[in-house]
MARBA-3410 file (N, C-alpha, C, O; in Angstrom, 1 decimal):
123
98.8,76.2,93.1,98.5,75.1,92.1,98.9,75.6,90.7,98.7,76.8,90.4 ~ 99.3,74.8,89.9,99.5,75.3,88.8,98.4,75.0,88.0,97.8,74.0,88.0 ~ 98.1,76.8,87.0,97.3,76.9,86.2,96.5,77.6,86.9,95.5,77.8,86.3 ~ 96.5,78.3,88.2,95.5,79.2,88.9,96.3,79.7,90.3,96.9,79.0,91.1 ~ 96.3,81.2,90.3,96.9,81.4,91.7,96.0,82.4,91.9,94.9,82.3,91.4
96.2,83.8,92.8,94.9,84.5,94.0,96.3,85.6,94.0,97.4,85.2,93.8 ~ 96.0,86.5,94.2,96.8,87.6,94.5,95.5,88.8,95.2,94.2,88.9,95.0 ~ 96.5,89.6,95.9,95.6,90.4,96.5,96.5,92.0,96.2,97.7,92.1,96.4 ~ 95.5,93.1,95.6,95.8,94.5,95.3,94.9,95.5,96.7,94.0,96.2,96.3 ~ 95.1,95.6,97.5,94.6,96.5,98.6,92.9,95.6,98.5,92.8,94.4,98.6
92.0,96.1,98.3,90.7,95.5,98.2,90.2,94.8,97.1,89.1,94.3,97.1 ~ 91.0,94.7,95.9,90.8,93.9,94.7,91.7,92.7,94.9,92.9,92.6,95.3 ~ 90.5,91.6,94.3,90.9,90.2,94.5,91.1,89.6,92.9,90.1,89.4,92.2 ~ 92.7,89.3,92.5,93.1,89.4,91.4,93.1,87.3,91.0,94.1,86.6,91.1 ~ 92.4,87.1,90.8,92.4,85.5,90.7,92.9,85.4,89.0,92.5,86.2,88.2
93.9,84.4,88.6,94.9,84.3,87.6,94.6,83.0,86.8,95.1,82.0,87.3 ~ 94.1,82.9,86.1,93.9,81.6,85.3,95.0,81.5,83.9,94.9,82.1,82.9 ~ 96.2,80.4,84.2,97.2,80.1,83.6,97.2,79.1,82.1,97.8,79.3,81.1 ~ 96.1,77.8,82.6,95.5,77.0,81.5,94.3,76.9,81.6,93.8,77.7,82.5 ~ 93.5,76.1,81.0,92.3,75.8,81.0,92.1,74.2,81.5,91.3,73.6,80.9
92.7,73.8,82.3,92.7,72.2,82.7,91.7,72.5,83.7,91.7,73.4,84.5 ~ 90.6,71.4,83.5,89.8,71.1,84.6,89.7,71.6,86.3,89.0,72.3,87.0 ~ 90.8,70.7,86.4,91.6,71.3,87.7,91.8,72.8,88.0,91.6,73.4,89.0 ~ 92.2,73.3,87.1,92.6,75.2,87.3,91.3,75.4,87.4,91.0,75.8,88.5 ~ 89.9,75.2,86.3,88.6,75.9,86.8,87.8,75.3,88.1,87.1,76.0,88.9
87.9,74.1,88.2,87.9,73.7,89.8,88.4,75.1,90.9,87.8,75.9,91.5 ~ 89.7,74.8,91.0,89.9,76.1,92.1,89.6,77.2,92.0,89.3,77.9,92.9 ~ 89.5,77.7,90.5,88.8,79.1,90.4,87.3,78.9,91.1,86.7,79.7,91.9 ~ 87.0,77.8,90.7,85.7,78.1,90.6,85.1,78.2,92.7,84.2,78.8,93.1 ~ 86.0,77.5,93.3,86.0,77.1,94.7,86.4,78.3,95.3,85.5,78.8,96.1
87.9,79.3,95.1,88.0,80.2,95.6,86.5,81.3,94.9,85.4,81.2,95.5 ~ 86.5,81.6,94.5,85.7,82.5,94.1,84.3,82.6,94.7,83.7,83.6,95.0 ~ 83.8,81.1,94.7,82.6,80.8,95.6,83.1,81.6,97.1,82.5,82.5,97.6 ~ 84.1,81.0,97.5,84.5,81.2,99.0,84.5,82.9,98.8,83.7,83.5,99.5 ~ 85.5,83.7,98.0,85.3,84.8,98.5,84.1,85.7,98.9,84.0,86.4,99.8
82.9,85.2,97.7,81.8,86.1,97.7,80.9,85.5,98.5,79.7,85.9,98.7 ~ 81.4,84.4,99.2,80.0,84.0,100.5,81.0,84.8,101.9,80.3,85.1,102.9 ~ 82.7,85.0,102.0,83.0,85.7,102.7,82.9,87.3,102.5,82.8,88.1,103.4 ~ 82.8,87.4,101.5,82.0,88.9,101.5,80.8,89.1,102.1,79.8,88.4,102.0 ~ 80.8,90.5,103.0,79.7,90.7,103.8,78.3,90.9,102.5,78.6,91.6,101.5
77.4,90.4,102.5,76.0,90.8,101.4,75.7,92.1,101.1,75.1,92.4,100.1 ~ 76.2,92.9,102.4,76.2,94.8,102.3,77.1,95.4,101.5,76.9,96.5,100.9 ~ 78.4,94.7,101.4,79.6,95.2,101.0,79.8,94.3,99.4,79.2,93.2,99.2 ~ 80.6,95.0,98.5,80.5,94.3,97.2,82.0,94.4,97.3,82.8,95.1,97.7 ~ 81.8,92.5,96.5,83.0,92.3,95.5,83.4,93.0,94.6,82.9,93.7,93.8
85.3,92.5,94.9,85.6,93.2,93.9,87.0,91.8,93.2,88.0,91.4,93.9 ~ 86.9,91.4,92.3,87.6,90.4,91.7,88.1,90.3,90.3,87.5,89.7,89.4 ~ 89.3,91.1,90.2,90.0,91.0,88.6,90.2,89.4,88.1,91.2,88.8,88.5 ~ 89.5,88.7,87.2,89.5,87.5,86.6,90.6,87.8,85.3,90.2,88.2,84.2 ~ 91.7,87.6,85.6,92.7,87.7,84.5,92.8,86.0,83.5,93.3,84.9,83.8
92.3,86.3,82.7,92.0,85.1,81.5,93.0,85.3,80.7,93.3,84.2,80.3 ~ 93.9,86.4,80.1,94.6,86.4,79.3,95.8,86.0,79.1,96.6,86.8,78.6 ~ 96.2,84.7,79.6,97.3,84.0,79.4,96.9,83.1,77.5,95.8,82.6,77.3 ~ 97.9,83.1,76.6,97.7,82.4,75.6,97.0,81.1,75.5,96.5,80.6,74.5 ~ 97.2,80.5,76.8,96.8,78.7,76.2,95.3,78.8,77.4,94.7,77.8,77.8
94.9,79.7,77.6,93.4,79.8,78.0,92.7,80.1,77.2,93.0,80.9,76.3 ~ 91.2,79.0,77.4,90.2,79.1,76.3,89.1,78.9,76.9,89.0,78.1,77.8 ~ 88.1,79.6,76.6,86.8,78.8,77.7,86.0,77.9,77.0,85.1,78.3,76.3 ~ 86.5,76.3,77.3,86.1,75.1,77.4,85.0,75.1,77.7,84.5,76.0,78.4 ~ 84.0,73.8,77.2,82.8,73.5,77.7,83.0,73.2,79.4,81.9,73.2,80.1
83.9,72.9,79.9,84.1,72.9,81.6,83.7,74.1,81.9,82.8,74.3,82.7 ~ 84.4,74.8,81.4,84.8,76.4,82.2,83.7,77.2,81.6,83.4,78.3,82.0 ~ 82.9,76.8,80.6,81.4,77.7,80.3,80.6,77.0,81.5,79.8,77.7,82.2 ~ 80.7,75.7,81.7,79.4,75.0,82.5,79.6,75.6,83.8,78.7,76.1,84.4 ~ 81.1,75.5,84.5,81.6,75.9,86.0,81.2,77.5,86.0,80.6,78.1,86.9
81.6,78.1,84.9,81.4,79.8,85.4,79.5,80.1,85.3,79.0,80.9,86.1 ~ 78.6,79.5,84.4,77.1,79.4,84.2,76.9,79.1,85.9,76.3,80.0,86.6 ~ 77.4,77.8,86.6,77.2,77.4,87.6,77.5,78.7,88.6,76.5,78.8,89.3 ~ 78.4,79.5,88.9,78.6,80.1,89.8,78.0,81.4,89.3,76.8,81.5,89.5 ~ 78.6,82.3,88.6,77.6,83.2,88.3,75.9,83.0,88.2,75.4,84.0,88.6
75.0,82.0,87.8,73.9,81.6,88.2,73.4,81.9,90.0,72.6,82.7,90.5 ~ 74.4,80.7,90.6,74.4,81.3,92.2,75.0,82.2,92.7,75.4,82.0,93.9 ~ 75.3,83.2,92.3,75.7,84.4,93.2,75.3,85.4,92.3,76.0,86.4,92.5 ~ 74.2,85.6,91.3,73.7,86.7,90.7,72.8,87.5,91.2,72.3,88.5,90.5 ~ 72.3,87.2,92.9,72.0,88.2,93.6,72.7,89.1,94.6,72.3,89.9,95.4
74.6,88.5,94.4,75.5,89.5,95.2,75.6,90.7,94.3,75.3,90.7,93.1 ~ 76.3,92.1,95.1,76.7,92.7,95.0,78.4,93.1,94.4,79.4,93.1,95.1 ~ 78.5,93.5,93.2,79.9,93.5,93.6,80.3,93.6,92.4,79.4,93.6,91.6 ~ 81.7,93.7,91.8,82.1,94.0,90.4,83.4,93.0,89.9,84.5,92.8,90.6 ~ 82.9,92.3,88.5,84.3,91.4,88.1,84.8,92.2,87.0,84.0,92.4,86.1
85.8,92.5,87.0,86.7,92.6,85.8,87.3,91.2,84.9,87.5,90.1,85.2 ~ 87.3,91.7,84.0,87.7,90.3,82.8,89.0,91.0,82.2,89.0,92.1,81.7 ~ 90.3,90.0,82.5,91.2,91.1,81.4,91.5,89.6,80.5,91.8,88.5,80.9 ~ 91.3,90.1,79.2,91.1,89.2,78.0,92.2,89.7,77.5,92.6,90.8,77.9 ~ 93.0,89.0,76.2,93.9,89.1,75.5,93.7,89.3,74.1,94.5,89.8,73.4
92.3,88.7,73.6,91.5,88.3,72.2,90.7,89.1,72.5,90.0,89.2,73.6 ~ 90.6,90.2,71.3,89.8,91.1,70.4,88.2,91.0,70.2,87.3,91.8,70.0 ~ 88.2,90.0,70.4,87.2,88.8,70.0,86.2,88.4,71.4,85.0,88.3,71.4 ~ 86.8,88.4,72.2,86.9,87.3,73.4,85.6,88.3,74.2,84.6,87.8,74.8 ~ 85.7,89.8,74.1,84.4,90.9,74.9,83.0,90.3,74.5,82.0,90.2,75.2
83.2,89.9,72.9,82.1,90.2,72.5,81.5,88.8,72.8,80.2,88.9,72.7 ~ 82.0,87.5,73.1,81.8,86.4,73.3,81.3,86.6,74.9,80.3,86.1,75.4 ~ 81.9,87.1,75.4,81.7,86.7,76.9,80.3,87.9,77.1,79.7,87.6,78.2 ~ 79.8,89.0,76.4,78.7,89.7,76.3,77.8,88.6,76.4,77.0,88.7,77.3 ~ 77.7,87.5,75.4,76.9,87.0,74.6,76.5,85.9,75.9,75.3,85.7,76.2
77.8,85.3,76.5,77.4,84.8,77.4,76.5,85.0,78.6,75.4,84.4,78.8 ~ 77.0,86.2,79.5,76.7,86.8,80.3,74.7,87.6,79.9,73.9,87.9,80.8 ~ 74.6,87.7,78.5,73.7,88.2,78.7,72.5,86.7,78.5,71.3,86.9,78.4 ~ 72.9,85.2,78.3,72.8,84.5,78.6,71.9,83.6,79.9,71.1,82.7,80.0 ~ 72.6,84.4,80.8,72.3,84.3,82.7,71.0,85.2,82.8,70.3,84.9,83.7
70.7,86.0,82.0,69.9,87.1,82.5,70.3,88.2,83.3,71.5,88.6,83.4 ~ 69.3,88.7,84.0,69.5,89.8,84.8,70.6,89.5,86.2,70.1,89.1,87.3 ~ 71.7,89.7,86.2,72.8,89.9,87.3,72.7,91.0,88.4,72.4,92.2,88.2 ~ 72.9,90.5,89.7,73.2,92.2,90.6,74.4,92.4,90.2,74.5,93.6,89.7 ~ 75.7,91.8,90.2,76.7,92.6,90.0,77.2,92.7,88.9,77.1,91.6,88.4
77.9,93.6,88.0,78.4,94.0,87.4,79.8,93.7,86.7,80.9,93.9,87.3 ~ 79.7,93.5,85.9,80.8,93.0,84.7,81.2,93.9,84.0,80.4,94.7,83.5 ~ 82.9,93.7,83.8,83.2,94.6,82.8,84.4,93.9,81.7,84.6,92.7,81.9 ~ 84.9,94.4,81.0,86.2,93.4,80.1,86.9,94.4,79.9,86.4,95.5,79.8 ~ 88.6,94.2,79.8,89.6,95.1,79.5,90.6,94.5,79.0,90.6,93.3,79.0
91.5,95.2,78.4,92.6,94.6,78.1,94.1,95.2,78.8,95.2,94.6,78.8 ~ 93.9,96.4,79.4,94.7,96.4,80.3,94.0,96.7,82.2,93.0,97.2,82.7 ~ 95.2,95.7,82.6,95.0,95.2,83.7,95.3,96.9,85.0,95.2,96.8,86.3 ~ 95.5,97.8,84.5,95.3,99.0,85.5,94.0,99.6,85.2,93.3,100.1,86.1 ~ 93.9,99.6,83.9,92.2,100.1,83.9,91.4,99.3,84.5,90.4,99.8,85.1
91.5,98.1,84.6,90.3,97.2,85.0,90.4,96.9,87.0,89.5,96.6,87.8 ~ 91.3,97.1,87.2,91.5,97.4,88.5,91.1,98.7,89.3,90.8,98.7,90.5 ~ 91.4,100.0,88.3,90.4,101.1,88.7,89.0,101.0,88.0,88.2,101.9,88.4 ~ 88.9,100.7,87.7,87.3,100.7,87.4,86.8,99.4,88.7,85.7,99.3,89.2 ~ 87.6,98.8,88.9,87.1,98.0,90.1,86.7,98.5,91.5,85.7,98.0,92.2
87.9,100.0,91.9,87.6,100.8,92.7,86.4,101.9,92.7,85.8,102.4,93.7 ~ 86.3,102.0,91.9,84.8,103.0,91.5,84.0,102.7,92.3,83.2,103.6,91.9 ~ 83.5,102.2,93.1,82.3,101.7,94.0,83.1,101.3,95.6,82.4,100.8,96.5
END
């Protein structure tokens, strides 16, 4: 679909967000559900959330849809990478995140997309 595609790096699951249309956080929001309920509960996620395309913004959609899923799966296991484009954008999505409260898995933000993929393998 355009505005959102899934790529896979050996055990890191690289999900791509192109715009911010309704529709794109819809399927993010569906595959992502689906991975981490096909994730075994023993075994942790691992999912590079690449947001840094230019005409991505996080919309009051895409704050309510990510609140919504992060909310229900903050007792999995597992680690998301954020690769952000905006300087700006870590310290926003801190703000968020610490918003939810206490999470089991782990968040991190990068701006390049090989660090955030080894730091994905760390665990």
């Amino acid at each position: 679909m355009d505005g959102f595609y899934i790529e896979e790096d050996g055990d890191v699951t690289i999900h791509t967000i192109t715009d911010s249309s309704d529709e794109a956080v819809d399927t993010w929001y569906a595959e992502l559900a689906c991975l981490i309920e096909m994730t075994p509960p023993e075994l942790p996620f691992r999912v590079l959330l690449d947001v840094s395309a230019k005409h991505v913004s996080f919309t009051p959609y895409a704050r309510q849809k990510s609140w919504q899923i992060f909310s229900e799966f903050k007792q999995r296991h597992g680690r998301i990478a954020f690769l952000l484009s905006s300087k700006t954008a870590p310290h926003f999505a801190r703000i968020f995140f610490a918003s939810l409260g206490k999470l089991s898995f782990e968040r991190n933000f990068f701006s390049d997309r090989t660090k955030a993929i080894d730091w994905l393998r760390e665990i």
